[in-house]
C-alpha positions as CSV (number, residue, x, y, z in Angstrom):
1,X,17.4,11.0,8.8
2,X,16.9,8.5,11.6
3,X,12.8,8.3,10.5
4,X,13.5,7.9,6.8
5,X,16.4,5.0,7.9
6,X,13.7,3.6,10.1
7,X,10.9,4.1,7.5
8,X,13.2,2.5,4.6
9,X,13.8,-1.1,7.4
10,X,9.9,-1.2,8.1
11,X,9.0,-1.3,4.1
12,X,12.0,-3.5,3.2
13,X,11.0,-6.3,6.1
14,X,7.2,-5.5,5.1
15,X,8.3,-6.3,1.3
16,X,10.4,-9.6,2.3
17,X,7.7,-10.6,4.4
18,X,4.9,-9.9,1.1
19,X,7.5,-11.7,-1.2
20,X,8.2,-15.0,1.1
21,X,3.7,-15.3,1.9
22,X,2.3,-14.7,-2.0
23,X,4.2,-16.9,-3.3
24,X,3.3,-20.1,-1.1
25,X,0.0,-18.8,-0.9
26,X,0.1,-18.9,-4.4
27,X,1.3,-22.8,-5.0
28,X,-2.1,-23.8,-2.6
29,X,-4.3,-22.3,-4.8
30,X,-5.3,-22.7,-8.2
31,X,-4.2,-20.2,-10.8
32,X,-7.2,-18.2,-12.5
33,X,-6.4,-19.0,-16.7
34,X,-6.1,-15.2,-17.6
35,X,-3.6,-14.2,-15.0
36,X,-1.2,-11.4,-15.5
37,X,1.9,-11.0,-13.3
38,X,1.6,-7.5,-11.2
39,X,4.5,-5.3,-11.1
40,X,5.2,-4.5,-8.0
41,X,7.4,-1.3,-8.8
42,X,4.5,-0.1,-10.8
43,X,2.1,-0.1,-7.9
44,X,4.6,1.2,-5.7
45,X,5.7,3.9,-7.6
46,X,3.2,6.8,-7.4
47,X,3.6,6.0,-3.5
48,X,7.3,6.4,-3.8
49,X,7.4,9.7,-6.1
50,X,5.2,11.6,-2.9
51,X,7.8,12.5,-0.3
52,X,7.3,10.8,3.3
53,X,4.2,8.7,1.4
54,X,5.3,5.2,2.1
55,X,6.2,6.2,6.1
56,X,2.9,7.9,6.3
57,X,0.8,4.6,5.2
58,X,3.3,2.5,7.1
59,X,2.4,4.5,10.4
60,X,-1.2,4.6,9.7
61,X,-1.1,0.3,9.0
62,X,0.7,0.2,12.5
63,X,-1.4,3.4,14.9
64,X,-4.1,2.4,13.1
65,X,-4.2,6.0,13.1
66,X,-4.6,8.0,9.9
67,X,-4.8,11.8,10.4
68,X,-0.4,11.9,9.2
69,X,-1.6,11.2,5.9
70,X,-1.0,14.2,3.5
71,X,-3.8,14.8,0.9
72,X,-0.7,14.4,-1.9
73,X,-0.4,11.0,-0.4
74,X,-4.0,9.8,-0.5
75,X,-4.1,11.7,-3.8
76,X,-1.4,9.3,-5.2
77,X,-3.0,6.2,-2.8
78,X,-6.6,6.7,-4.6
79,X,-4.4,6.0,-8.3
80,X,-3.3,2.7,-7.6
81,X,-5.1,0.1,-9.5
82,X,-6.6,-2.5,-7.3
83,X,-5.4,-5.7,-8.7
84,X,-1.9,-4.0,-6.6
85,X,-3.5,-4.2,-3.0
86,X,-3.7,-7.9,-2.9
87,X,0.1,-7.8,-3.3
88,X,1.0,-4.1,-1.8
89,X,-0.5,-5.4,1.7
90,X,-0.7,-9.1,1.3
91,X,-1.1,-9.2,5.6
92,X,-3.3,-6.7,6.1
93,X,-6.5,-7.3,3.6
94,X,-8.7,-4.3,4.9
95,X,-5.7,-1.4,4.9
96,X,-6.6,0.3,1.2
97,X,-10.6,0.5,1.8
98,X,-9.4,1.9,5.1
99,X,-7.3,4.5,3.9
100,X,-9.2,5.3,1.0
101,X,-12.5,5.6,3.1
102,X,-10.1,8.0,5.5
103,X,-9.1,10.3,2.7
104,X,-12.0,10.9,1.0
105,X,-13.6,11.5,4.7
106,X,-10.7,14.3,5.2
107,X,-10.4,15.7,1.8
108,X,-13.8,15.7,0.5
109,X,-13.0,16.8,-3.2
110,X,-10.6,13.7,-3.8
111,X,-12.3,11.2,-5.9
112,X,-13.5,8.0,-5.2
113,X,-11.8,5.3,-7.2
């Protein structure tokens, strides 16, 4: 209980700190004409319906280690559209090719996406 209260503190700080940094990111730059907002839930989701998912990728962003990461996990990781990473893991740009890379290295039959 005391991992999955720890694991619930790390994504909600992670998620403050993505929400405050896009959006003043966001007021330097110039907006491409044909934007469409990114739901956030939406690219979250699939993580969040794979039990232990989101504290598995949270340990592997700070071990740098990614072994813990359950092939139901990187089967639900490799699904995400990639318009979500930029705003998923707006600190840490070169996370998803990493894990992506990593799971299709330890589970060989999982597609590349």
């Amino acid at each position: 209980m005391e991992q999955i209260s720890r694991a619930l503190v790390l994504l909600a700080t992670v998620l403050c700190v993505a929400v405050l940094v896009t959006p003043g990111v966001a007021h330097d730059q110039p907006k491409p004409p044909l934007t469409f907002p990114i739901d956030l839930e939406k690219c979250w989701s699939s993580l969040f319906n794979v039990n232990g998912c989101v504290l598995q990728l949270f340990e592997s962003v700070f071990s740098g280690k990614f072994g813990n990461v359950g092939i139901a996990c990187c089967k639900a990781f490799s699904t995400i559209d990639a318009n979500c990473w930029p705003h998923m893991f707006p600190l840490n740009p070169f996370f998803p090719p990493l894990i992506k890379d990593n799971c299709v290295h330890i589970f060989p039959n999982l597609q590349k996406h």
